[in-house]
C-alpha positions in Angstrom: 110.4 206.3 50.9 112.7 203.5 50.9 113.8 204.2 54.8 109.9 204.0 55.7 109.5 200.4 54.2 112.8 199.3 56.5 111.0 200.8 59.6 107.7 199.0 58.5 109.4 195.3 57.7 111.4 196.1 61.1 107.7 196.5 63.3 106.3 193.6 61.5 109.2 191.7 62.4 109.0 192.4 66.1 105.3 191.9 65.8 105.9 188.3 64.6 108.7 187.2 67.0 106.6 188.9 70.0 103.6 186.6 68.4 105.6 183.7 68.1 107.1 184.0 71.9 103.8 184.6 73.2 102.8 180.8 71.8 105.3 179.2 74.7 103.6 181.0 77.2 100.9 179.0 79.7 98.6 180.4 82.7 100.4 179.9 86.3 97.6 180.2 88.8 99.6 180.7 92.4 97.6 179.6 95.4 96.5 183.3 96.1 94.2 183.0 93.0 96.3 185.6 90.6 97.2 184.2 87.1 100.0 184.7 84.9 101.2 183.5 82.0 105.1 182.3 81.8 107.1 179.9 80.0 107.9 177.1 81.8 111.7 176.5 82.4 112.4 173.8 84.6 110.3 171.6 87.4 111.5 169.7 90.0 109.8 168.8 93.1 110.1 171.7 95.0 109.6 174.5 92.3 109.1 175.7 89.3 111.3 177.9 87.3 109.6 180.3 85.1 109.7 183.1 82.8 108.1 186.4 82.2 107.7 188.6 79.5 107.9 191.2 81.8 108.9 190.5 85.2 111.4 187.9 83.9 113.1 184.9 85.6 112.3 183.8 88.4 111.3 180.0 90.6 107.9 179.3 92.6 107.9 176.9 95.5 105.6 173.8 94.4 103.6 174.6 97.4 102.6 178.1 96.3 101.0 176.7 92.9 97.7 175.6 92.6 97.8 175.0 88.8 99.5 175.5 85.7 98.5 175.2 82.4 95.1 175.2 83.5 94.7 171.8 85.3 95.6 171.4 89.0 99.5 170.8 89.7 101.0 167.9 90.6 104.9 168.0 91.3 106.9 165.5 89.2 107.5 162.5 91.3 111.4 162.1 92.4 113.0 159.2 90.6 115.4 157.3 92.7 118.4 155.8 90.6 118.0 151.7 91.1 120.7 150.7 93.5 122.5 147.6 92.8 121.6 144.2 94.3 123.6 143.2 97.2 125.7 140.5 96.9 124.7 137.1 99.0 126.2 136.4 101.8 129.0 133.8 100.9 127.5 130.9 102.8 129.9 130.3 106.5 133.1 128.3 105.9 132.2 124.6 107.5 133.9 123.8 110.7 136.2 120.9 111.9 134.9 118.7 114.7 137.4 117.3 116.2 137.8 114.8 119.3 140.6 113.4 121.5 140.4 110.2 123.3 142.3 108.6 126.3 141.6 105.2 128.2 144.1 103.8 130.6 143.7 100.7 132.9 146.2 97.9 134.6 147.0 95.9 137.6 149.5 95.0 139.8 149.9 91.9 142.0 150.1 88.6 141.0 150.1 89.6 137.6 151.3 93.2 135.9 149.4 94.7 133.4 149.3 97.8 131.5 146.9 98.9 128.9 146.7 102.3 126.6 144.5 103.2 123.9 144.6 107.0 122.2 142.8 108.3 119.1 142.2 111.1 117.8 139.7 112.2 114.6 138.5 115.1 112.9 135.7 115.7 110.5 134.7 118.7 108.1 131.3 118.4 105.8 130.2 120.4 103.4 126.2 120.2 103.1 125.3 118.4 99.8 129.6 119.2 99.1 131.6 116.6 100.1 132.7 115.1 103.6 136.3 114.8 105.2 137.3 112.2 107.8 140.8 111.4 109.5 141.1 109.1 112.7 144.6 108.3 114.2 144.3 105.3 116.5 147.2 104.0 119.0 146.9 101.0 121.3 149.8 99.5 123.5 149.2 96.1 125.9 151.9 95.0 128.2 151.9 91.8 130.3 154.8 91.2 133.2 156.6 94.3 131.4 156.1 92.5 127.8 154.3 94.0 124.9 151.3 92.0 123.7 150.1 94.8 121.7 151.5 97.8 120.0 149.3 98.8 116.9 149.1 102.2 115.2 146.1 102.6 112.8 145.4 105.8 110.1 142.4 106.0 107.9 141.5 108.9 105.5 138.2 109.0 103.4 137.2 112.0 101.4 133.5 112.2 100.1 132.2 114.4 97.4 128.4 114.3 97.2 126.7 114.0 93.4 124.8 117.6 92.9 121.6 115.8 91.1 121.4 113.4 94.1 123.3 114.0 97.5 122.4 110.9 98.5 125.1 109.2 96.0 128.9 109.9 96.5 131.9 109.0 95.3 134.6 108.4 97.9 138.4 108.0 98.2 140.1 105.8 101.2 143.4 105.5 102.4 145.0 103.6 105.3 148.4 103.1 106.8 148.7 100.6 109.2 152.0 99.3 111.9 151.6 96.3 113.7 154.4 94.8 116.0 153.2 91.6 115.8 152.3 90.7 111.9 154.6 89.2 109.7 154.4 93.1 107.9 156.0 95.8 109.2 153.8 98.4 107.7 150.7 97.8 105.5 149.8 100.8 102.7 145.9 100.6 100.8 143.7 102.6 99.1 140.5 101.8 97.6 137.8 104.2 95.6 134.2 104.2 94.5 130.7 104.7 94.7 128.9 105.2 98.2 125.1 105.4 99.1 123.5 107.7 102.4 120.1 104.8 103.0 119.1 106.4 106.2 119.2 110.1 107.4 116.6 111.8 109.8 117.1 113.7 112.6 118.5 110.4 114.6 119.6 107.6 112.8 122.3 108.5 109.4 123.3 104.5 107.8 125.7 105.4 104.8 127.2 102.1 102.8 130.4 101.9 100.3 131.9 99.5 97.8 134.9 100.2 96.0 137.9 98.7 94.4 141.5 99.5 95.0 145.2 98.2 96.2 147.4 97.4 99.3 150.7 96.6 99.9 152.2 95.1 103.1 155.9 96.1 103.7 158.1 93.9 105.2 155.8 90.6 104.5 157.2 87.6 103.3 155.9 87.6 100.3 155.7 91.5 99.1 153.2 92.1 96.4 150.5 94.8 95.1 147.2 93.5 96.7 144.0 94.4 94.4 141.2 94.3 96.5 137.6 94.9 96.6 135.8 96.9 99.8 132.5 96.9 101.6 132.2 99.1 103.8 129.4 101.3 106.3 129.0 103.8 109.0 126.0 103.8 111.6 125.0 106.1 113.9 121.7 106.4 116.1 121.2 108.8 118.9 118.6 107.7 121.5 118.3 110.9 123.6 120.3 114.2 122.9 123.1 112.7 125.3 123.2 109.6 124.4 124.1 107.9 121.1 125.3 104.2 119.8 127.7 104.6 116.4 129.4 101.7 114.6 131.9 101.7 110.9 133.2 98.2 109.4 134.8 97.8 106.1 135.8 94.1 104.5 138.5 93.6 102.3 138.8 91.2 99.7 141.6 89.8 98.3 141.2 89.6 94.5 144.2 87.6 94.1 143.6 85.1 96.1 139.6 84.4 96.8 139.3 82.7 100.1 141.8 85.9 101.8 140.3 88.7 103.4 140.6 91.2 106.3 138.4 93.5 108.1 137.6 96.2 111.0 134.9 96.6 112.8 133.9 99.1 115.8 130.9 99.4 118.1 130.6 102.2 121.4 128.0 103.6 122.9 128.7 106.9 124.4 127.0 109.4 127.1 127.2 113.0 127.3 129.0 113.8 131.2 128.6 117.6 130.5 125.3 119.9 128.7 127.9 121.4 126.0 129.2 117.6 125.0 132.8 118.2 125.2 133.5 115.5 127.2 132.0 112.1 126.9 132.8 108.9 128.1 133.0 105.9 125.6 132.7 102.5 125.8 132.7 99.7 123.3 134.2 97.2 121.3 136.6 96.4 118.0 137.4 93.8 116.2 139.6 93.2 113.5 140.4 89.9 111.4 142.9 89.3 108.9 142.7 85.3 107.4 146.6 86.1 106.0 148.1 86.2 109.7 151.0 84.1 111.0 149.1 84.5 114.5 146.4 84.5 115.9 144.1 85.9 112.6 140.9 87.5 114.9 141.8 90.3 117.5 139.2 91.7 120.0 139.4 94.9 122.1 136.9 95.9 125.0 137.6 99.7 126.0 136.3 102.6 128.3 137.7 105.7 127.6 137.0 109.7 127.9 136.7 111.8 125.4 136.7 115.3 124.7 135.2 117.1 121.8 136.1 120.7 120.3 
């Protein structure tokens, strides 16, 4: 009696667990029309893996299902990881424009002359970053085998732009200066502050400066620290592609001693000989004044003289 309960609970056991395994199961209608019910294992987008109470395990190509569960099939649509942003292109490293310059003249005859003026300057800017500017300038004047003029000029001025208004900068100026024929020897400044860009289109830029700062002549009679104050500007205008007129001054003030001062001022107007622009020929003027001379204090220089750019 007691073994035919067991073999009772046993059948009512399977019947349940066959009951309760037959609740996964949904209809899987294949594009030939039959029908089957399966349990649904995995889907991707090419198949579906299934299983059968009878016929067991086994995957169905997406395209060979019409519909499952009893509404039309749609494969799962293939999620594609995000791929990470690309980095932006660091912007291009700014170049240096640099030029070299060479005039030469003379004469021979009654009277020997020889005259030589070389320069050379480069530039780097940085848009709305800051500017860099060097110029080296030589000159050398002989008369009847005597030097009238042997001058070697240096200027360095470093701008860095203001980010909430480019048009504002604050700059930093240097100059070292030898003149044969000063009562120096050798004449050290340096002057800082605030600069302002008035005009810049595509043909005319007019940038001015004012600062304060120091000088100190080597070699004068009277050495001393110089505080000065600066005003100073740089022009250019181009009237054509290949042709273009530029000009830069700066006046110095002797703080000191209010009725001293001293300044530089150049004017050229240059033309294009070749399409690229490396080589242009220069001509123009400079003039420089300095009220604290033991000569003559105003100086005056007309030149022609190539140049090539690279």
């Amino acid at each position: 009696m007691l073994r035919c309960h067991a073999v009772v609970a046993a059948s009512l056991l399977l019947a349940a667990g066959a009951a309760l395994a037959q609740d996964d199961l949904v209809p899987l209608t294949l594009s030939s029309g039959e029908t089957v019910n399966v349990r649904v294992l995995e889907r991707t987008t090419e198949s579906v893996r299934v299983h059968h109470p009878v016929l067991g395990e086994f995957t169905v190509p997406s395209g060979e299902i019409q519909a499952l569960a009893g509404t039309a099939y749609e494969a799962p649509i293939e999620r594609v990881a995000a791929q990470p942003e690309e980095a932006a292109a660091p912007a291009p490293e700014p170049e240096w424009d640099s030029e070299v310059t060479l005039g030469i003249d003379g004469s021979e005859g009654n009277t020997e002359s020889f005259n030589l003026r070389a320069s050379f300057s480069t530039e780097r800017i940085e848009k709305d970053v800051e500017r860099f500017y060097f110029e080296s300038k030589y000159r050398l004047e002989t008369d009847s085998g005597d030097r009238t003029e042997n001058e070697w000029y240096n200027r360095a001025i470093q701008e860095w732009y203001l980010p909430e208004s480019p048009r504002w900068s604050w700059f930093l100026q240097g100059e070292v200066e030898y003149d044969e024929f000063q009562a120096w020897d050798l004449r050290v400044a340096a002057q800082t502050g605030p600069s302002y860009l008035f005009i810049d289109n595509d043909t005319t830029t007019l940038r001015g400066r004012a600062g304060l700062g120091l000088a100190y002549e080597f070699g004068a009679p009277d050495e001393r620290l110089i505080p000065e104050a600066v005003i100073g500007y740089d022009f250019t205008h181009a009237f054509s592609e290949r042709t273009r007129f530029s000009s830069t001054g700066n006046l110095f003030f002797d703080l000191e001693e209010g009725d001293e001062f001293r300044s530089y001022v150049d004017a050229a107007y240059e033309v294009d000989m070749t399409e690229e622009g490396d080589w242009t020929l220069r001509v123009g003027v400079e003039h420089e004044y300095d009220s604290d001379s033991d000569v003559t204090p105003w100086d005056v220089d007309y030149f022609a003289a190539l140049v090539y750019s690279f």
